[in-house]
LUMBALO-918509 format. One line per field, with one value per atom (N, C-alpha, C): x, y, z; atom name; residue number from 1; residue in three letters. Coordinates in steps of 0.02 Angstrom, whole numbers, plus 50000, padded with zeros to 5 digits. Layout:
# residues N
x	(X|...)
y	(Y|...)
z	(Z|...)
atome	(CA|...)
num	(NUM|...)
residu	(ala|...)
***
This chain:
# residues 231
x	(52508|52476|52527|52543|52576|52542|52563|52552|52599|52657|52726|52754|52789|52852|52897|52957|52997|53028|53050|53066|53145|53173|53225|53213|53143|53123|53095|53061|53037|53006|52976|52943|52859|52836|52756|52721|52654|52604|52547|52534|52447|52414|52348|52284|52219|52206|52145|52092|52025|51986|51939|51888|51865|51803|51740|51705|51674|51601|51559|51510|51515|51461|51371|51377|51298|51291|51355|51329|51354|51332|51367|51419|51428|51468|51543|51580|51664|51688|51757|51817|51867|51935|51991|52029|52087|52134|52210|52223|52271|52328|52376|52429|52502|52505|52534|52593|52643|52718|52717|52758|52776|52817|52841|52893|52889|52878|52877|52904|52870|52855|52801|52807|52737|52670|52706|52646|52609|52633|52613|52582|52583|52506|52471|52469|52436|52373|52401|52375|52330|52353|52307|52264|52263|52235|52166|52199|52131|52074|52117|52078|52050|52061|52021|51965|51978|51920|51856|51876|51817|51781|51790|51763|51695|51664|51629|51627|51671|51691|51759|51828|51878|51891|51932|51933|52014|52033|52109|52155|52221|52267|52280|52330|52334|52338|52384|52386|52426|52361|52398|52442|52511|52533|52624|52663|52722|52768|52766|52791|52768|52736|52718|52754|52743|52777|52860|52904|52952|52967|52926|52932|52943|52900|52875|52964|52968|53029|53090|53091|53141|53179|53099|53093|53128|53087|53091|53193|53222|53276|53319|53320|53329|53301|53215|53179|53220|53204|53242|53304|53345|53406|53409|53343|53334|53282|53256|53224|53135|53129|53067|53024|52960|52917|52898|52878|52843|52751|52728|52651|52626|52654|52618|52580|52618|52630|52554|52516|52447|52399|52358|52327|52231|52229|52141|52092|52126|52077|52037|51999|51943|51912|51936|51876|51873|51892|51860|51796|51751|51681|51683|51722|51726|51764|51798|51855|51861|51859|51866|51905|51953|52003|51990|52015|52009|52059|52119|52167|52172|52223|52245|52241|52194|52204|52249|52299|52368|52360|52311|52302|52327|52284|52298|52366|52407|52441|52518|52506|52555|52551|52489|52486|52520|52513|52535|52603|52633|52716|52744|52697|52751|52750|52706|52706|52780|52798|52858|52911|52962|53038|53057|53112|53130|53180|53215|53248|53194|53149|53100|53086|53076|53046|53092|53151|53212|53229|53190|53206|53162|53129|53072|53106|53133|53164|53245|53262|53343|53363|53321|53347|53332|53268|53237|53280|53287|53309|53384|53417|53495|53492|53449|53422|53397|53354|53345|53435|53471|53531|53572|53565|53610|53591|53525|53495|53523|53508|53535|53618|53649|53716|53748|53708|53752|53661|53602|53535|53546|53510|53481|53424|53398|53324|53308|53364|53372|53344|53403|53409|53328|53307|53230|53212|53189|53137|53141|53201|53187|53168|53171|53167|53089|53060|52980|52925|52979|52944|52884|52821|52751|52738|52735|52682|52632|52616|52587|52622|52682|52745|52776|52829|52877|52945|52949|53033|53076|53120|53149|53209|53241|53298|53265|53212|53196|53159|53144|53173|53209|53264|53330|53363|53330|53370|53307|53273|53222|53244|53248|53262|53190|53220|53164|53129|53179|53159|53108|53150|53124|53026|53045|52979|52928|52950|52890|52884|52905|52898|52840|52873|52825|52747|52755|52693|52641|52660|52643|52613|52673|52675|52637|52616|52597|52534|52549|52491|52426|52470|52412|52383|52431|52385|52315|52358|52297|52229|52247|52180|52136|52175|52099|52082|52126|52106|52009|52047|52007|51917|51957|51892|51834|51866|51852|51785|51837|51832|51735|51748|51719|51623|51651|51600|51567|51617|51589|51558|51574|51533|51466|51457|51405|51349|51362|51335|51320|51357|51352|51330|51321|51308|51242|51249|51221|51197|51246|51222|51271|51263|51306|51371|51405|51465|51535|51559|51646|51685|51703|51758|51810|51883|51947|51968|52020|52058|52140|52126|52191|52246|52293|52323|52403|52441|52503|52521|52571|52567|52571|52621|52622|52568|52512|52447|52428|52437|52381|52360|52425|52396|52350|52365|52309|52227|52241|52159|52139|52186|52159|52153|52171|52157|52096|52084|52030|51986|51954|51913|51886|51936|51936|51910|51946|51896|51848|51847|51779|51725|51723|51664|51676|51723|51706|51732|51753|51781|51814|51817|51880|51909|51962|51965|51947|51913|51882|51943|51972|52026|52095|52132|52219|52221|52286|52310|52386|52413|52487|52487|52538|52537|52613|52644|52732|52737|52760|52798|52850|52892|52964|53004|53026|53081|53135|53177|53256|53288|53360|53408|53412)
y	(52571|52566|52541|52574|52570|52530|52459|52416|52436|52423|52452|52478|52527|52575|52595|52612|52632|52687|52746|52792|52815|52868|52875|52859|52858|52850|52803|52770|52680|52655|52593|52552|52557|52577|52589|52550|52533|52490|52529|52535|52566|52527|52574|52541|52565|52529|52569|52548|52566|52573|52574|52497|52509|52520|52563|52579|52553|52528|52526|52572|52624|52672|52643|52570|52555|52509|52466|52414|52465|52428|52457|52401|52355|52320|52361|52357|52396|52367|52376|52310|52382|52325|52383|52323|52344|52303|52314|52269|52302|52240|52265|52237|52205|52139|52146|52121|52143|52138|52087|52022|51966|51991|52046|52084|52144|52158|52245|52263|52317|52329|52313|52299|52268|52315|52404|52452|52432|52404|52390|52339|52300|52244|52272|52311|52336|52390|52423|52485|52431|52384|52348|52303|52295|52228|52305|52347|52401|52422|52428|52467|52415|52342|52253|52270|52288|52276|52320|52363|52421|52395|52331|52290|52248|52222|52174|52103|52094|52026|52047|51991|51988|51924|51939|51871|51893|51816|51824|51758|51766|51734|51687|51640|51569|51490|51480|51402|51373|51340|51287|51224|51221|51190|51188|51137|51130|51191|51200|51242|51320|51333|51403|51429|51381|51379|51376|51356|51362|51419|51467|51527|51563|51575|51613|51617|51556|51530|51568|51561|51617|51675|51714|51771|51787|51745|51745|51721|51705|51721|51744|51822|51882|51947|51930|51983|52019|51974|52024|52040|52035|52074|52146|52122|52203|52241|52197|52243|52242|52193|52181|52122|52090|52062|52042|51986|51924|51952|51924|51939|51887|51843|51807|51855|51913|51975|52002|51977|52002|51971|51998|51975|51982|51943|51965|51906|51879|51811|51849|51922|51935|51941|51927|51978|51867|51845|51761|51762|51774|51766|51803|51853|51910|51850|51821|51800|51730|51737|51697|51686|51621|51583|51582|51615|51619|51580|51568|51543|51466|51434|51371|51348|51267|51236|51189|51151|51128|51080|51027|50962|50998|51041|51100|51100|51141|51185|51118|51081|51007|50969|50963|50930|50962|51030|51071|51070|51065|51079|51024|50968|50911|50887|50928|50912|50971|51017|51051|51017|51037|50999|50990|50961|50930|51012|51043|51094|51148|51153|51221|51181|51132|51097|51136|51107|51126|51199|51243|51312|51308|51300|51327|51281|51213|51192|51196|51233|51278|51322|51349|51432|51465|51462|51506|51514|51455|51477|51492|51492|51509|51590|51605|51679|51711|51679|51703|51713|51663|51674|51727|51737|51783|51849|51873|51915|51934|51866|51844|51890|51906|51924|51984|51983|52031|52070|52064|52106|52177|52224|52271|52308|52330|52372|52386|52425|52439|52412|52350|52306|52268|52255|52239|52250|52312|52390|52376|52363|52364|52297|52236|52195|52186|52224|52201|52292|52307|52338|52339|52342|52305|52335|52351|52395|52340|52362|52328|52303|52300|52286|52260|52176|52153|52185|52199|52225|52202|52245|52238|52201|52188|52139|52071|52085|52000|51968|52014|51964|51965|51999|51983|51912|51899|51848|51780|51800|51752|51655|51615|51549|51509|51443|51407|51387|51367|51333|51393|51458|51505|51533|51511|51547|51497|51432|51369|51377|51399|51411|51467|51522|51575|51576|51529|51531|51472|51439|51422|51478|51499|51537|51603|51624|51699|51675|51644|51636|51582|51523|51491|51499|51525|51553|51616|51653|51713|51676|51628|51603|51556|51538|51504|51556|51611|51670|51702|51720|51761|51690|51619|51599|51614|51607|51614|51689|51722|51800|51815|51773|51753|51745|51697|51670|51707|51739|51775|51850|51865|51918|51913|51852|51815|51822|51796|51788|51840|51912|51952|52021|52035|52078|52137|52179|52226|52224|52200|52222|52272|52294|52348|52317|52288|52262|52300|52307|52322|52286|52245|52196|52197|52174|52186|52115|52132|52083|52091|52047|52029|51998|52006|51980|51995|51954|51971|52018|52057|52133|52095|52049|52034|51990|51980|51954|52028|52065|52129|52148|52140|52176|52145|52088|52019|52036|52061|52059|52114|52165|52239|52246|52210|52202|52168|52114|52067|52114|52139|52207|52246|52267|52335|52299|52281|52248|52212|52177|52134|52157|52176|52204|52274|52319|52387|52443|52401|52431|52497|52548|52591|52629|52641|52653|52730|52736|52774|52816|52792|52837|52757|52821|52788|52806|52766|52787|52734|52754|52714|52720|52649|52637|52615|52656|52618|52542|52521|52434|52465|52475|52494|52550|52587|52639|52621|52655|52649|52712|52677|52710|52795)
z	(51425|51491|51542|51584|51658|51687|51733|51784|51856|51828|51892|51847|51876|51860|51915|51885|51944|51914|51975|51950|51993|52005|52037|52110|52144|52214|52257|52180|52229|52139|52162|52117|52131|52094|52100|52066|52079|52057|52050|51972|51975|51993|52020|52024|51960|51921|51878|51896|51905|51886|51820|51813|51729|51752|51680|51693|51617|51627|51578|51546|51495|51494|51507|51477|51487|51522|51589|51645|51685|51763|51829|51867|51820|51827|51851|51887|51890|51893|51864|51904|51889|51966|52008|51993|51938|51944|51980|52031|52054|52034|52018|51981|52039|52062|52099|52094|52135|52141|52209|52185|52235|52295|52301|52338|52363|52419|52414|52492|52513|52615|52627|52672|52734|52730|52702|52706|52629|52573|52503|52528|52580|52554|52611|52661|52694|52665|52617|52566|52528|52492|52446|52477|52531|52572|52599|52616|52624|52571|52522|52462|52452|52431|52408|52447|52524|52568|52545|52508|52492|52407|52376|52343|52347|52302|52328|52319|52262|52266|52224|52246|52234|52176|52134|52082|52091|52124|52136|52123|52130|52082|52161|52133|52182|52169|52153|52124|52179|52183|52272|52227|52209|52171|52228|52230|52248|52198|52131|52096|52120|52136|52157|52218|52260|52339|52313|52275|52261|52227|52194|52161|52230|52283|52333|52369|52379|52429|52400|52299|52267|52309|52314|52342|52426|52450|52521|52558|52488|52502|52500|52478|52492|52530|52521|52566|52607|52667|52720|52722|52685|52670|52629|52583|52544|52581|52648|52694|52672|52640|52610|52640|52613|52633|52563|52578|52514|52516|52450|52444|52492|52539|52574|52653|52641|52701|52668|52600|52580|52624|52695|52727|52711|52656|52637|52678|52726|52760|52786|52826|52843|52772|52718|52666|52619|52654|52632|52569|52617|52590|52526|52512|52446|52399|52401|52348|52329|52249|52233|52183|52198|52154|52058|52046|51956|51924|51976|51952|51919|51898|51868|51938|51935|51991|51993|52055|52051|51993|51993|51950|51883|51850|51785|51781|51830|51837|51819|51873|51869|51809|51765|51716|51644|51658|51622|51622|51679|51699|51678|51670|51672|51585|51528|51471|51421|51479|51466|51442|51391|51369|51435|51458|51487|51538|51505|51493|51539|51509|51537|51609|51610|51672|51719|51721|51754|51776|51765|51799|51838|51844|51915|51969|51975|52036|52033|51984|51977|51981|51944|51913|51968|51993|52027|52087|52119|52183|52163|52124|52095|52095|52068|52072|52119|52151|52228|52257|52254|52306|52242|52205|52158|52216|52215|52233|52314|52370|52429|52442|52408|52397|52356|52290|52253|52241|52257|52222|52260|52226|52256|52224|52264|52256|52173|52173|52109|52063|52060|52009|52001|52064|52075|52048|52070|52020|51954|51916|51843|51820|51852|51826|51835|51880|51890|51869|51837|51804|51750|51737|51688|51653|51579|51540|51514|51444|51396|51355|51358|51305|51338|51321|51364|51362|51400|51416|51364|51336|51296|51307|51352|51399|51367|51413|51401|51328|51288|51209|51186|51225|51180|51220|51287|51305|51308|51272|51291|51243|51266|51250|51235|51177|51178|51248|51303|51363|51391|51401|51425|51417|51336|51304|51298|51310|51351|51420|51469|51540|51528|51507|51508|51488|51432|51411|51467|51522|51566|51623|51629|51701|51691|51605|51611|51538|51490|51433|51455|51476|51514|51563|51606|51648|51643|51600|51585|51537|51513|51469|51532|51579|51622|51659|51657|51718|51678|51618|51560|51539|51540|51559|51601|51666|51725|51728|51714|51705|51663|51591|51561|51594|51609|51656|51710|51747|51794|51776|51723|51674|51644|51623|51590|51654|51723|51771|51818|51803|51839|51813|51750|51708|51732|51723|51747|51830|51862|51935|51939|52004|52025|52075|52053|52097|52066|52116|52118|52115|52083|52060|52067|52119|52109|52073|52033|52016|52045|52099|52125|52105|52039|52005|52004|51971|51975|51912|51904|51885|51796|51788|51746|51683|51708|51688|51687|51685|51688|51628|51591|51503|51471|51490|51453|51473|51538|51572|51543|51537|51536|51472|51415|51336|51318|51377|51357|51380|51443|51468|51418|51392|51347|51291|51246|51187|51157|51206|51204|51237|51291|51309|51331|51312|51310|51362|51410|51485|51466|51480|51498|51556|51575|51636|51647|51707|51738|51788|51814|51860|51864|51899|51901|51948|51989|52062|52049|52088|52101|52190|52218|52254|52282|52322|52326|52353|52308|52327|52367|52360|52398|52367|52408|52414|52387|52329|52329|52367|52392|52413|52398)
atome	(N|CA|C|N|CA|C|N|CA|C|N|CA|C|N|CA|C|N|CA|C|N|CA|C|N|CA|C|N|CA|C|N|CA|C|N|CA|C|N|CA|C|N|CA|C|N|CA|C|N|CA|C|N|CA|C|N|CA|C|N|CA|C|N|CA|C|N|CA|C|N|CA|C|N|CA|C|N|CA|C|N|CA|C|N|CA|C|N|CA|C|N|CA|C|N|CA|C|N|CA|C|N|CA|C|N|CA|C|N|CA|C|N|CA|C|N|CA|C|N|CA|C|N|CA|C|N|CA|C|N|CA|C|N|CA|C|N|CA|C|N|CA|C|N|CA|C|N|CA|C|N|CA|C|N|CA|C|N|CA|C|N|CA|C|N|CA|C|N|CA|C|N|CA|C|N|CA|C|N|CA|C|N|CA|C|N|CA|C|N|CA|C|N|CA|C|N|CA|C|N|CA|C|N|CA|C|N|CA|C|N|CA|C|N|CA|C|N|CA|C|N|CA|C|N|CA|C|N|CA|C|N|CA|C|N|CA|C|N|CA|C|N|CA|C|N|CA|C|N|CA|C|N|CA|C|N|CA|C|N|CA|C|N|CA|C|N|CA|C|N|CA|C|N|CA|C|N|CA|C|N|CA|C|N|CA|C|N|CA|C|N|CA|C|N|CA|C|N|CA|C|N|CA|C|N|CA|C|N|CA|C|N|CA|C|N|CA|C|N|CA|C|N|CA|C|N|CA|C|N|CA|C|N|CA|C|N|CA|C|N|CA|C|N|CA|C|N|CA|C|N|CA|C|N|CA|C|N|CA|C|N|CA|C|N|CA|C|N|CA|C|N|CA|C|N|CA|C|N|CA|C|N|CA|C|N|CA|C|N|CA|C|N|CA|C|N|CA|C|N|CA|C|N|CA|C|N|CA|C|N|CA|C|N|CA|C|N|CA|C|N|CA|C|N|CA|C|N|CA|C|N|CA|C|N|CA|C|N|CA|C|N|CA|C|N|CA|C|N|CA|C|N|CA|C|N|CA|C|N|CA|C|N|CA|C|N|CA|C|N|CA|C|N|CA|C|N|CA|C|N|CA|C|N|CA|C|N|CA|C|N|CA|C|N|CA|C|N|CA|C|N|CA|C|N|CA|C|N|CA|C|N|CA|C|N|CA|C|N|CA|C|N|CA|C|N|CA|C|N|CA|C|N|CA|C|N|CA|C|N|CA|C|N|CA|C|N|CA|C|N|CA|C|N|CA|C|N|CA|C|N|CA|C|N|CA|C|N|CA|C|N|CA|C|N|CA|C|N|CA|C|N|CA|C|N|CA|C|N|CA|C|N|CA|C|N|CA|C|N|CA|C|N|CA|C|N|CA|C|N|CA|C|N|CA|C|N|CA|C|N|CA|C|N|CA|C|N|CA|C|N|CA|C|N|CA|C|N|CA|C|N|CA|C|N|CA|C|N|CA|C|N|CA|C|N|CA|C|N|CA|C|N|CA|C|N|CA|C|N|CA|C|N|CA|C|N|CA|C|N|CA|C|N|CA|C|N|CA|C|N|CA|C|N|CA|C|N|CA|C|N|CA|C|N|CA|C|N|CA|C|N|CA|C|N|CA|C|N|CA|C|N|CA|C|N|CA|C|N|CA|C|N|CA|C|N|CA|C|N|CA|C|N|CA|C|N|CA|C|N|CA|C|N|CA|C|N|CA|C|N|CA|C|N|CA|C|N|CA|C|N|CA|C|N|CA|C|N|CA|C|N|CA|C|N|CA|C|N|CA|C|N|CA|C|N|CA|C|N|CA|C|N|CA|C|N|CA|C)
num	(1|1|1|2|2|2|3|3|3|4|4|4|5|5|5|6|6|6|7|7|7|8|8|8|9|9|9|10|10|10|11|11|11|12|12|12|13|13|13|14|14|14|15|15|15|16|16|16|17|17|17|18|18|18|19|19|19|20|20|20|21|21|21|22|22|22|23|23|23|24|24|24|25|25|25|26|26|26|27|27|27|28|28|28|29|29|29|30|30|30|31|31|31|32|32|32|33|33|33|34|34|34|35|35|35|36|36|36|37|37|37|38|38|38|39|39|39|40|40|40|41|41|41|42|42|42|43|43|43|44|44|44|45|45|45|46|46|46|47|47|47|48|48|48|49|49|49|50|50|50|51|51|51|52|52|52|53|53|53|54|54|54|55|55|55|56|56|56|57|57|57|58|58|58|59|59|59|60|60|60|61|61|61|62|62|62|63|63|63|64|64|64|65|65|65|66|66|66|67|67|67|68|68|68|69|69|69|70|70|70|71|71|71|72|72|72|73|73|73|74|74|74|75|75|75|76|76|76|77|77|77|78|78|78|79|79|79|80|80|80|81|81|81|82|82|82|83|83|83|84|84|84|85|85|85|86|86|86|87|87|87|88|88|88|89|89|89|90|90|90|91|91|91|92|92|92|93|93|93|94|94|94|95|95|95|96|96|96|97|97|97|98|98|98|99|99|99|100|100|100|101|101|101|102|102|102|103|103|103|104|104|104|105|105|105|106|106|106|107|107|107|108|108|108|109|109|109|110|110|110|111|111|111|112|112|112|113|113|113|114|114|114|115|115|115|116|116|116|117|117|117|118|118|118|119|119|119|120|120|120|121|121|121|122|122|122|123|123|123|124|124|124|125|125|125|126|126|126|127|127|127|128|128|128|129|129|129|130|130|130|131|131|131|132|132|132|133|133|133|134|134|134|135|135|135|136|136|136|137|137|137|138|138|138|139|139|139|140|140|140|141|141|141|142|142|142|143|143|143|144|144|144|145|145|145|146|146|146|147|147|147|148|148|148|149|149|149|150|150|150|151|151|151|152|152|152|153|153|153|154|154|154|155|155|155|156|156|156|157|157|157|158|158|158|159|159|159|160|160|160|161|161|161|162|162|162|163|163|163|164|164|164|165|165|165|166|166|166|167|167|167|168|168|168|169|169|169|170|170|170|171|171|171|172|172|172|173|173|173|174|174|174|175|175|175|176|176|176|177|177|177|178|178|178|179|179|179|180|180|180|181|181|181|182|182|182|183|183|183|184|184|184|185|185|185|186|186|186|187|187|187|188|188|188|189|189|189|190|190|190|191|191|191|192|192|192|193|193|193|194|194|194|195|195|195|196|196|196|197|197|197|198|198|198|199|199|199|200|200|200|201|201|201|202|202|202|203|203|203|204|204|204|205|205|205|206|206|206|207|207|207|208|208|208|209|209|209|210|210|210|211|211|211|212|212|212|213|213|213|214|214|214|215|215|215|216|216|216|217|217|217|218|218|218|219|219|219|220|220|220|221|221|221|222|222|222|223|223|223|224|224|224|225|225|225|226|226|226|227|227|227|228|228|228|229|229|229|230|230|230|231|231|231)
residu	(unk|unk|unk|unk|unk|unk|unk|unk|unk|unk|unk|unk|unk|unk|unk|unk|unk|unk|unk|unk|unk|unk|unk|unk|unk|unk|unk|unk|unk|unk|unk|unk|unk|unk|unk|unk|unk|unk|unk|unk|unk|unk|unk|unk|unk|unk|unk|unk|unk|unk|unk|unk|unk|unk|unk|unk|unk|unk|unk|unk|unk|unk|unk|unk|unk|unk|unk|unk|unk|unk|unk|unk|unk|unk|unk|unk|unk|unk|unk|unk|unk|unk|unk|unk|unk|unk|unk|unk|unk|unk|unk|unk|unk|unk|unk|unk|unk|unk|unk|unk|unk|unk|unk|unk|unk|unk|unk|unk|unk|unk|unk|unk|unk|unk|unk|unk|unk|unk|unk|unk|unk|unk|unk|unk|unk|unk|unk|unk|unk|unk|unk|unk|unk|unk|unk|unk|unk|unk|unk|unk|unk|unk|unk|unk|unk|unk|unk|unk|unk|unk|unk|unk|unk|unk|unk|unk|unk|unk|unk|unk|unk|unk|unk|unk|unk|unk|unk|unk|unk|unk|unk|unk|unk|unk|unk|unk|unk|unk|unk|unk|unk|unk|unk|unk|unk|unk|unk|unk|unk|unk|unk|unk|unk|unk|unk|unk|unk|unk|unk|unk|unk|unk|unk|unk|unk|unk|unk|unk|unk|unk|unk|unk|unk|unk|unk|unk|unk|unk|unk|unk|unk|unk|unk|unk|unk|unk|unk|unk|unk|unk|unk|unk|unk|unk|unk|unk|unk|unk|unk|unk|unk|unk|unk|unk|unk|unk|unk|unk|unk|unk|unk|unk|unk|unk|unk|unk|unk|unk|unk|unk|unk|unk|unk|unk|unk|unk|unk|unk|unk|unk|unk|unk|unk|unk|unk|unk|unk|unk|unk|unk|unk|unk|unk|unk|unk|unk|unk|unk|unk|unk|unk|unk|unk|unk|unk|unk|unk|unk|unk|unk|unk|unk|unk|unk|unk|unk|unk|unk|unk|unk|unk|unk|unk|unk|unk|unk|unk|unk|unk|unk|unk|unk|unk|unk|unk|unk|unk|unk|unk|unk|unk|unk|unk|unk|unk|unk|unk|unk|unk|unk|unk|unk|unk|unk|unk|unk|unk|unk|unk|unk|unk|unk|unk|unk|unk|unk|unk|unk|unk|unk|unk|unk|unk|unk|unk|unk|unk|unk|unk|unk|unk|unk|unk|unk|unk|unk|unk|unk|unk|unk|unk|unk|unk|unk|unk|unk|unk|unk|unk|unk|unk|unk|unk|unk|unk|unk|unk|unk|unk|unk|unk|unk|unk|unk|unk|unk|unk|unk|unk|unk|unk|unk|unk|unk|unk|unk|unk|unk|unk|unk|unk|unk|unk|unk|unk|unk|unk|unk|unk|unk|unk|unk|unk|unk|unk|unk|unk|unk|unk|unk|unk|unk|unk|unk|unk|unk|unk|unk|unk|unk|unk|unk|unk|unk|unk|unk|unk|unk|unk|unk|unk|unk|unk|unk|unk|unk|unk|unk|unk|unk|unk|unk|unk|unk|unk|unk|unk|unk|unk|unk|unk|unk|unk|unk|unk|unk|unk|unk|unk|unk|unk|unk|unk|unk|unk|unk|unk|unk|unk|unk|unk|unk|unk|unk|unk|unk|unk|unk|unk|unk|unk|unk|unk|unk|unk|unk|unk|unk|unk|unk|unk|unk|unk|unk|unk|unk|unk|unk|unk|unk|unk|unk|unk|unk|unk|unk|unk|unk|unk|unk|unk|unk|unk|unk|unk|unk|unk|unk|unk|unk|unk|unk|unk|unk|unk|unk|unk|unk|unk|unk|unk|unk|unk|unk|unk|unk|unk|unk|unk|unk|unk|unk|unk|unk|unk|unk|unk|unk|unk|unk|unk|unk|unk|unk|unk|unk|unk|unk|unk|unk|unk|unk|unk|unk|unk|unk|unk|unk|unk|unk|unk|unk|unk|unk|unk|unk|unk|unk|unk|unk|unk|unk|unk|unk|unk|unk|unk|unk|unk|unk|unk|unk|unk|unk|unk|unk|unk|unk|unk|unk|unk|unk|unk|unk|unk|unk|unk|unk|unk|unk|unk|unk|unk|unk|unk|unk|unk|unk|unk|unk|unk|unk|unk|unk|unk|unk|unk|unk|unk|unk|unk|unk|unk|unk|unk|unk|unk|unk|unk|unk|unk|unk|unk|unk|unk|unk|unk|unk|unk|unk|unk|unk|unk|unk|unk|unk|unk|unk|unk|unk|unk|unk|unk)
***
């Protein structure tokens, strides 16, 4: 299963669509990239609007805002825009926070080795300026590329420190998401609502495995959406 891909012409993001043969329950998962053009959150900030309630990602946490900042220091050199350029404040009343809340999110960060701690207020922005100087589109594109399978790069370089961060930033997180999720299934079951899950691309397999097997989802239609153009 495709989330983003990139091909010789840009980096794309599906959108699926799941469908229940016996609820009217739907959910639209759109898989998102922290990075793209101004027209990629414009496109997704339209299609969300044609939802009826949004279950979306967001940890009001000092560590998150330092991920964001990563980013934001290269953007406009590769001619790009941060997911903060995602403008869903008219659609408020639709959305709601599924995510790890900061207290969670901080309590969590701070039971990390000592080692893993240390990339999110190091690495990251070391990498942002790697990017700042020597990145390009390119190189982007493949690194934020999503299936259902992790990239093969990154278990070959994956570290103890590394593979305790992650399981923060992408396992724990997907298990309070999938609570969440949980719950709001339990509570919403056979109405007729359209569900987006506003998520980051890399949580997608988790959601779209939990969907599918436990209660049956399959997707109903596909669409892709350009993040950004290469050269």
């Amino acid at each position: 299963m495709q989330f983003a891909e990139a091909n010789s012409f840009e980096l794309a993001s599906a959108v699926h669509e799941l469908e229940h043969r016996d609820d009217p329950l739907r959910f639209v998962l759109f898989p998102m990239i922290h990075i793209g053009e101004r027209e990629y959150y414009e496109d997704i900030a339209a299609r969300a609007s044609r939802c009826d309630v949004l279950l979306a990602e967001g940890v009001p946490s000092i560590w998150a805002r330092i991920a964001t900042l990563s980013y934001e220091l290269f953007a406009a050199r590769l001619g790009l825009v941060t997911q903060r350029e995602l403008k869903l404040k008219a659609l408020g009343p639709k959305i709601v926070n599924a995510d790890m809340s900061a207290d969670e999110f901080d309590e969590a960060h701070s039971q990390l080795p000592f080692f893993a701690r240390a990339i999110l207020p190091l690495a990251l922005p070391l990498h942002g300026l790697h990017f700042l100087f020597r990145g390009s589109r390119e190189h982007l594109a493949r690194q934020l590329e999503t299936t259902d399978l992790p990239p093969r790069e990154r278990v070959l370089e994956a570290t103890e420190e590394t593979d305790a961060l992650d399981r923060l930033l992408v396992a724990r997180r997907d298990r309070a998401f999938l609570e969440r999720l949980d719950s709001f299934i339990q509570a919403s079951r056979s109405k007729p609502l359209k569900v987006g899950i506003v998520y980051g691309a890399s949580h997608m397999p988790a959601i779209f495995r939990h969907l599918s097997r436990r209660y049956g989802y399959r997707v109903k239609s596909s669409g892709w959406t350009r993040v950004f153009s290469l050269p």
